[in-house]
C-alpha positions in Angstrom: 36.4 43.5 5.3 40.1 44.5 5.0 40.9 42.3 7.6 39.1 39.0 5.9 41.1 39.7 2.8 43.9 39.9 4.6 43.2 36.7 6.5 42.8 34.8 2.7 45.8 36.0 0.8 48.2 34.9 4.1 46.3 31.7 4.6 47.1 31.1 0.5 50.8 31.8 1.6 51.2 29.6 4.2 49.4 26.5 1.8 52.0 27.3 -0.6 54.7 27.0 2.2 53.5 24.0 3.5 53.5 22.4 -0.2 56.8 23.3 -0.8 58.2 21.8 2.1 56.7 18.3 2.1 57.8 18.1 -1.8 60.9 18.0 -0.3 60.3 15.2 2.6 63.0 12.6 2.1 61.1 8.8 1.9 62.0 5.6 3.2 65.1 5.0 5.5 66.7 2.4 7.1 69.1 2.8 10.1 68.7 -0.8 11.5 68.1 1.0 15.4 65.4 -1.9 15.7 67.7 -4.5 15.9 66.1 -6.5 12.5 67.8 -7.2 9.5 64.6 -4.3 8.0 63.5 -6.7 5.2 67.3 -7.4 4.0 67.9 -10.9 2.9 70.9 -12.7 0.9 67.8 -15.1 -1.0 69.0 -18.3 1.1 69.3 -18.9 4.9 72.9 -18.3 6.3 73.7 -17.5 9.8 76.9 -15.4 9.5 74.9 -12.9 6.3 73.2 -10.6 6.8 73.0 -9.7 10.8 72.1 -6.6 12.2 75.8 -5.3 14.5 74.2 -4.0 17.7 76.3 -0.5 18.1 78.2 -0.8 15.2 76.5 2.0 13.2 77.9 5.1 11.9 77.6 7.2 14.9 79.6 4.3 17.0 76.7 5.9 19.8 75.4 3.2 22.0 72.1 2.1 20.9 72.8 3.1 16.7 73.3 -0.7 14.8 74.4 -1.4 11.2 73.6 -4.1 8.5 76.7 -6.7 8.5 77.6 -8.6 5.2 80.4 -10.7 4.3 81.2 -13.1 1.6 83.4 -16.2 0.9 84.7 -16.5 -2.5 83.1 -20.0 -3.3 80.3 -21.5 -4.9 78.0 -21.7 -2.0 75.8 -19.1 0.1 77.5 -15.9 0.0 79.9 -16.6 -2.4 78.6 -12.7 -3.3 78.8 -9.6 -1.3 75.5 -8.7 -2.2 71.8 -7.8 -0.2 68.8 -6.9 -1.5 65.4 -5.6 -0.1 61.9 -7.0 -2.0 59.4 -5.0 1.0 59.5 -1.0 1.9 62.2 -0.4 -1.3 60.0 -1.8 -4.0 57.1 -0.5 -6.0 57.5 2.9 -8.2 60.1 5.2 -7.2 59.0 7.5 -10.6 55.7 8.3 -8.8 57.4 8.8 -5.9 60.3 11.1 -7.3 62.9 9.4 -6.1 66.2 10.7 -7.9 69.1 9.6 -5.3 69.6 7.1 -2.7 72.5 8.0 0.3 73.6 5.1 2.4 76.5 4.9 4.8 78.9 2.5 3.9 81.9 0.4 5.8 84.5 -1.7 4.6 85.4 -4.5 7.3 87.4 -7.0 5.1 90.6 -7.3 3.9 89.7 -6.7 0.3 88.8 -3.2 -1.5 85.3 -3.5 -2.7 83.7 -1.1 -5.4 79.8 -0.8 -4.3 76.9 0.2 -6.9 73.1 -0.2 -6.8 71.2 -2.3 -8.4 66.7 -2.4 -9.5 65.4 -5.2 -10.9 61.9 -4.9 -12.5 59.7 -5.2 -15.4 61.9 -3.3 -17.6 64.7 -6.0 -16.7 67.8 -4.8 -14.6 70.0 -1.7 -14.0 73.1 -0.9 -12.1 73.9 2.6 -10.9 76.4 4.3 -13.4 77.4 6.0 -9.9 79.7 3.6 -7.7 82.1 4.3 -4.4 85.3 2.3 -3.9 86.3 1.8 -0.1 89.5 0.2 0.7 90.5 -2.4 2.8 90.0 -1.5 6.3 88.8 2.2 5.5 86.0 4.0 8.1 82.7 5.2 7.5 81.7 6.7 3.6 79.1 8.3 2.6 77.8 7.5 -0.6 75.6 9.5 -2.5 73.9 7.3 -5.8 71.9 9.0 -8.5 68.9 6.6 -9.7 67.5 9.0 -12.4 66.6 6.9 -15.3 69.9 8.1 -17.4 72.3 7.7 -14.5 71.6 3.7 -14.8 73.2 1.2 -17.1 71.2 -2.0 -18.5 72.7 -5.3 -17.6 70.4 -7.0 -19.6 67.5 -4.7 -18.7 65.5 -3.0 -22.1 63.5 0.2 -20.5 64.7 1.3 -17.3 61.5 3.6 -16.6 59.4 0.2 -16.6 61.8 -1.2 -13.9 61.5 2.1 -11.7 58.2 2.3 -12.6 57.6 -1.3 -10.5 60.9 -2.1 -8.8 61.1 -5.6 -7.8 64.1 -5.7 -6.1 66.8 -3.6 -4.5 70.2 -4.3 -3.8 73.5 -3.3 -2.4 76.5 -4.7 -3.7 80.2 -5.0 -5.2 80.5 -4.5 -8.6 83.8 -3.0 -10.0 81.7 -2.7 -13.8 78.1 -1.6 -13.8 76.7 -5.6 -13.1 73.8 -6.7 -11.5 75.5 -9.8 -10.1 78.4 -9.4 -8.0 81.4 -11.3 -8.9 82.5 -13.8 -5.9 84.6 -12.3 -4.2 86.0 -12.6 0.1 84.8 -9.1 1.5 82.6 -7.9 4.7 80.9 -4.7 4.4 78.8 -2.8 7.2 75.7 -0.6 5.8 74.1 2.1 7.6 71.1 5.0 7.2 70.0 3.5 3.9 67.9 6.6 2.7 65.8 7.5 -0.7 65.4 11.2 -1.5 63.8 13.2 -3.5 65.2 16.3 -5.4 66.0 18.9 -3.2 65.7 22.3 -5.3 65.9 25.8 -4.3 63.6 27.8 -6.5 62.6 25.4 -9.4 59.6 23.3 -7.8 58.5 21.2 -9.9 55.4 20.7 -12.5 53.4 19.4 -9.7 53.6 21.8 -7.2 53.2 24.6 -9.6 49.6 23.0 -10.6 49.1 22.3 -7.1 50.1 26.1 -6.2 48.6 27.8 -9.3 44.8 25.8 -8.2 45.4 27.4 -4.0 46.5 30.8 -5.8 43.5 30.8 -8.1 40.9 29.9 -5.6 42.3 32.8 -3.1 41.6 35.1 -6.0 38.5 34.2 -6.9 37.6 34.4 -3.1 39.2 37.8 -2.6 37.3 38.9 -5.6 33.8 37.6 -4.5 34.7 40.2 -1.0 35.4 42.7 -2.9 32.2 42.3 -4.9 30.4 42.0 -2.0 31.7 45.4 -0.3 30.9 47.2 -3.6 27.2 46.4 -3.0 26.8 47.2 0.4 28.4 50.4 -0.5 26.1 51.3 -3.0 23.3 50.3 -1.0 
């Protein structure tokens, strides 16, 4: 009987552990290695924006691509340096608990560029507060973007939670001031290991997992005390 008891306290344990560790699963990610543009698009057909650069990722490894962008300055397509994504980064990143996005960033171009996010959505649209600046010519950055409601700025948007709530569109682009539209600019920009993530923090789960870890714990309890009940009787008898 010992043994059983043992055998449902450690199995409780090992629930807990497992919960614990897919809270922390990052979500989507794009590194491009399929050689397709992953649902990035400029909005109008252009040949030279945006292209996948077989081996041109971050790693420079054989085999490890990278989203290419550019833009010209004038009125026509990609007057902008911008891309955005309307498939796998839409829908509600609040449900989902996304708080940051990390994405690899290049500047190719003979211009410095200031980058920022940008969510478009029901709520209207937001710019990431957060931005990186990468000069002309500079290697690989990594960029680390908070998306947590009060880390965005409206640019025209009126409730930021509706937009994460039912994000629309996604985009990358150059912004020197928190704007949804990029300003026309002549830049070229190489993007790599676009990746959502969830908070990542030691010792303060959050209210989810301690309802989800509170129901395991209470169940093991009630079943420890139902074999201890049960020993109590056949001892008496």
């Amino acid at each position: 009987m010992k043994m059983r008891s043992r055998l449902w306290v450690m199995g409780g344990f090992l629930l807990l552990g497992m919960a614990q560790v897919a809270w922390a699963t990052p979500d989507t990610i794009d590194d491009f290695n399929d050689a397709t543009l992953q649902g990035w698009e400029i909005g109008r057909a252009d040949a030279r924006t945006p292209l996948v650069i077989e081996d041109g990722g971050r790693s420079g490894e054989a085999g490890d691509h990278a989203l290419g962008i550019i833009s010209t300055g004038t009125g026509g397509v990609a007057s902008r340096l911008a891309v955005y994504n309307e498939d796998q980064w839409t829908g509600n990143f609040i449900e989902a608990n996304l708080q940051s996005v990390r994405v690899d960033l290049k500047n190719t171009g003979e211009t410095t560029v200031v980058i920022r996010l940008g969510f478009d959505g029901p709520g209207g649209r937001f710019v990431t507060s957060d931005s990186i600046e990468l000069a002309a010519g500079s290697d690989w950055q990594s960029a680390l973007f908070s998306i947590k409601p009060d880390d965005l700025v409206a640019d025209g948007g009126t409730n930021v939670v509706a937009t994460l709530e039912n994000v629309g569109q996604f985009r990358i682009h150059h912004a020197p001031t928190p704007v949804f539209r990029a300003p026309r600019s002549v830049a070229s920009l190489s993007i790599d290991n676009v990746q959502a993530l969830e908070p990542v923090v030691v010792g303060v789960p959050s209210l989810s997992f301690w309802g989800g870890s509170l129901l395991i714990a209470a169940l093991f309890a009630s079943a420890i005390l139902v074999l201890q009940s049960k020993r109590k009787l056949s001892t008496s008898a």
